[in-house]
Backbone as CSV, one residue per row, in Angstrom:
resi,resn,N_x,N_y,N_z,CA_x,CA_y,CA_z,C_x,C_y,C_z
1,UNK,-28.680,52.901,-68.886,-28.454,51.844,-67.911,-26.982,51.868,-67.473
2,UNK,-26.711,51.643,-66.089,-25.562,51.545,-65.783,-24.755,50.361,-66.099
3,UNK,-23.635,50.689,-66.204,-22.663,49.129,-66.933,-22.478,48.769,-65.392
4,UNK,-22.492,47.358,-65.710,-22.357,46.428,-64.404,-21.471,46.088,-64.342
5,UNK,-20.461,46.064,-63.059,-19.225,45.638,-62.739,-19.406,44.166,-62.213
6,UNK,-18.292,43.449,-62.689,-17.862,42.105,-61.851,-16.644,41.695,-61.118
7,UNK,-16.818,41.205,-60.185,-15.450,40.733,-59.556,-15.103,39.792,-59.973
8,UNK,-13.870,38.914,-60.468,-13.867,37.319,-60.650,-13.061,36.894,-59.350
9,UNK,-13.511,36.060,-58.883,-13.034,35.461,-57.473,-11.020,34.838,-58.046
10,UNK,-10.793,34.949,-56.474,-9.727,34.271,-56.344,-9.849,33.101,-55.306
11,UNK,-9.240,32.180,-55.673,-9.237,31.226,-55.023,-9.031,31.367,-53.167
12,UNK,-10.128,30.774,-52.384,-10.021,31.166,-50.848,-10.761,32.239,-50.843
13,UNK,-11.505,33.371,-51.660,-11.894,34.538,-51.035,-13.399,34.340,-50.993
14,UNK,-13.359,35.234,-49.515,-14.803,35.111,-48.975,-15.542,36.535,-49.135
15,UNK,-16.593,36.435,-48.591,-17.538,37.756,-48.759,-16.992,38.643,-48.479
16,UNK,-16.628,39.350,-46.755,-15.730,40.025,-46.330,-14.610,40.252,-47.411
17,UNK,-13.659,39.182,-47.289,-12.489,39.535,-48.152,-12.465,40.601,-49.745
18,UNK,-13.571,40.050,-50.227,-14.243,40.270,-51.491,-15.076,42.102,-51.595
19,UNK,-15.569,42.166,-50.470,-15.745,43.449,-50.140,-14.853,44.375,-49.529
20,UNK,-13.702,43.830,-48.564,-12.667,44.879,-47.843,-11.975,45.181,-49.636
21,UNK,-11.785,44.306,-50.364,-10.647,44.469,-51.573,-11.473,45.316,-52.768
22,UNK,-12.869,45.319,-52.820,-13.503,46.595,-53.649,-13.665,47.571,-53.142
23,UNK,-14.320,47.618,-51.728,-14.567,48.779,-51.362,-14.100,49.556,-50.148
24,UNK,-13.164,48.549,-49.907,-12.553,49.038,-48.832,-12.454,48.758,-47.696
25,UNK,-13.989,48.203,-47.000,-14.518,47.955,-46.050,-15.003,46.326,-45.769
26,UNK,-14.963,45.607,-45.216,-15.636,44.611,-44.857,-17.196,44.256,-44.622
27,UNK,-17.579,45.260,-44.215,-18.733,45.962,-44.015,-19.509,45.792,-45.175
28,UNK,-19.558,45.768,-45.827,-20.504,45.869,-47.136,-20.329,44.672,-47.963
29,UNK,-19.925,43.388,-46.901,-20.340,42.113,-47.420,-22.002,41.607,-47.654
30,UNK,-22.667,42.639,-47.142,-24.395,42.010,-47.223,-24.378,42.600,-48.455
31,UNK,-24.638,43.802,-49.125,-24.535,44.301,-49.950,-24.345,43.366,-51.572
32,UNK,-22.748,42.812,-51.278,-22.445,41.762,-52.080,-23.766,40.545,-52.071
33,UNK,-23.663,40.039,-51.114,-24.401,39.198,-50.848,-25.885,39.297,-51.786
34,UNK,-26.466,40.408,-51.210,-27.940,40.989,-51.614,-28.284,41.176,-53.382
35,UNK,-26.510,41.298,-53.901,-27.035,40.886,-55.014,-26.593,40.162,-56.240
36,UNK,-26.280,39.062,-55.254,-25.729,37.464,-56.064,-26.286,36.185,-54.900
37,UNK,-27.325,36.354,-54.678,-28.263,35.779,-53.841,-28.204,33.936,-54.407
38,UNK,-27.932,34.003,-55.630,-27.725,32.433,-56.117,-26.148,31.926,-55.502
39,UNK,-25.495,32.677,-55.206,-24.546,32.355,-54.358,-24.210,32.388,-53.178
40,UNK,-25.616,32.757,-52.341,-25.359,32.516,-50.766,-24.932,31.843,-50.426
41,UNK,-24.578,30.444,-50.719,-24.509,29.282,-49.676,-23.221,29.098,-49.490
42,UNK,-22.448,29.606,-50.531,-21.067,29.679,-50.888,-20.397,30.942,-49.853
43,UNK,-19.318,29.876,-48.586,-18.794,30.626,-47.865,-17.220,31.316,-48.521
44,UNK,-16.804,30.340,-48.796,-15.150,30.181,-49.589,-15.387,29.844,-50.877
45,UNK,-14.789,30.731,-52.041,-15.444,30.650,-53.415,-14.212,30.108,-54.268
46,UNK,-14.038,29.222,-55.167,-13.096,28.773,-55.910,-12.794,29.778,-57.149
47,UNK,-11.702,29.770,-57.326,-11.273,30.797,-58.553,-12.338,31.144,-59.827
48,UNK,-12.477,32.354,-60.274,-13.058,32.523,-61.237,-14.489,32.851,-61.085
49,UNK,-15.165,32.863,-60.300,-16.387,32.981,-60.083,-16.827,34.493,-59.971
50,UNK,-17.789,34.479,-60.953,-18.363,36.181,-61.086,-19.101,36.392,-60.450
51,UNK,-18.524,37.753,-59.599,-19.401,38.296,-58.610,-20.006,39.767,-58.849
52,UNK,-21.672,39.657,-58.711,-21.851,41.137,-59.513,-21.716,42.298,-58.450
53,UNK,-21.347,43.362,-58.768,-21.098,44.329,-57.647,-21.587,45.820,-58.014
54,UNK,-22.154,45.771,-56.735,-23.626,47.028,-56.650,-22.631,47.692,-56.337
55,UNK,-23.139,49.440,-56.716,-22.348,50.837,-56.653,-23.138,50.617,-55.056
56,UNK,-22.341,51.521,-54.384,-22.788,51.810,-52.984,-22.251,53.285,-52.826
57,UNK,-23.785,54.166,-51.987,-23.572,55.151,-52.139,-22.446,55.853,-51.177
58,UNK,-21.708,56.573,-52.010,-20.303,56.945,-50.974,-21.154,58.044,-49.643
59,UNK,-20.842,57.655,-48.658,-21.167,58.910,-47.197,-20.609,60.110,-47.095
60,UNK,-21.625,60.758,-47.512,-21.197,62.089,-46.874,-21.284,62.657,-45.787
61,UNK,-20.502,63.600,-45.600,-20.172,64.232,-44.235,-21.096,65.047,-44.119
62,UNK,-21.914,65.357,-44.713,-23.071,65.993,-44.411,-24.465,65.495,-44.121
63,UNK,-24.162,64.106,-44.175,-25.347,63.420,-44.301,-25.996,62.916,-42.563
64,UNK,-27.063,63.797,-42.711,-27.927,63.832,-41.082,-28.626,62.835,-40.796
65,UNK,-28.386,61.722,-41.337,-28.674,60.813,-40.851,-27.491,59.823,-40.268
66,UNK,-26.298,60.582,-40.228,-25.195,60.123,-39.806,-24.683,60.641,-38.128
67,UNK,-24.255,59.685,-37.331,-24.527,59.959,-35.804,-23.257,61.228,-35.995
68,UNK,-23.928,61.660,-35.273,-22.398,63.497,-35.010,-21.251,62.668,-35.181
69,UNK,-20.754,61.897,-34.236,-19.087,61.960,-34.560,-18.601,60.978,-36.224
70,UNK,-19.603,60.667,-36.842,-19.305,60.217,-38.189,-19.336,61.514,-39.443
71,UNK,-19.802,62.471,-39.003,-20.921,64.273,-39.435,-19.066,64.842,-39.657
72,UNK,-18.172,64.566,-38.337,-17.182,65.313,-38.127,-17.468,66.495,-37.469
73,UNK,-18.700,66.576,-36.679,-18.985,67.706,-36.175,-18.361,67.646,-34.835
């Protein structure tokens, strides 16, 4: 089984925020979301709050389901 990572919130941080600062991207706030679902409702999270965080698969440049100019072709 894979060991599960957590984020612990900082005070003021939101989904976005919470995802640009793990993974880089903003983008992969649903992700977060999708799997701490008991915490949807929660826009702005108060300090301390554990957030569980799904591996997301890194993109490859080879991957054909990716439009050409993301391919680098």
């Amino acid at each position: 089984m894979a060991n599960v990572r957590v984020y612990r919130t900082q005070s003021g941080d939101t989904w976005d925020l919470i995802a640009y600062r793990v993974y880089g991207s903003e983008g992969y706030y649903h992700d977060l979301i999708r799997s701490n679902l008991a915490l949807i409702d929660i826009a702005v999270f108060d300090a301390n709050v554990p957030i569980i965080l799904p591996e997301i698969a890194e993109e490859s440049d080879n991957d054909t389901s990716l439009p050409p100019w993301k391919r680098g072709e």
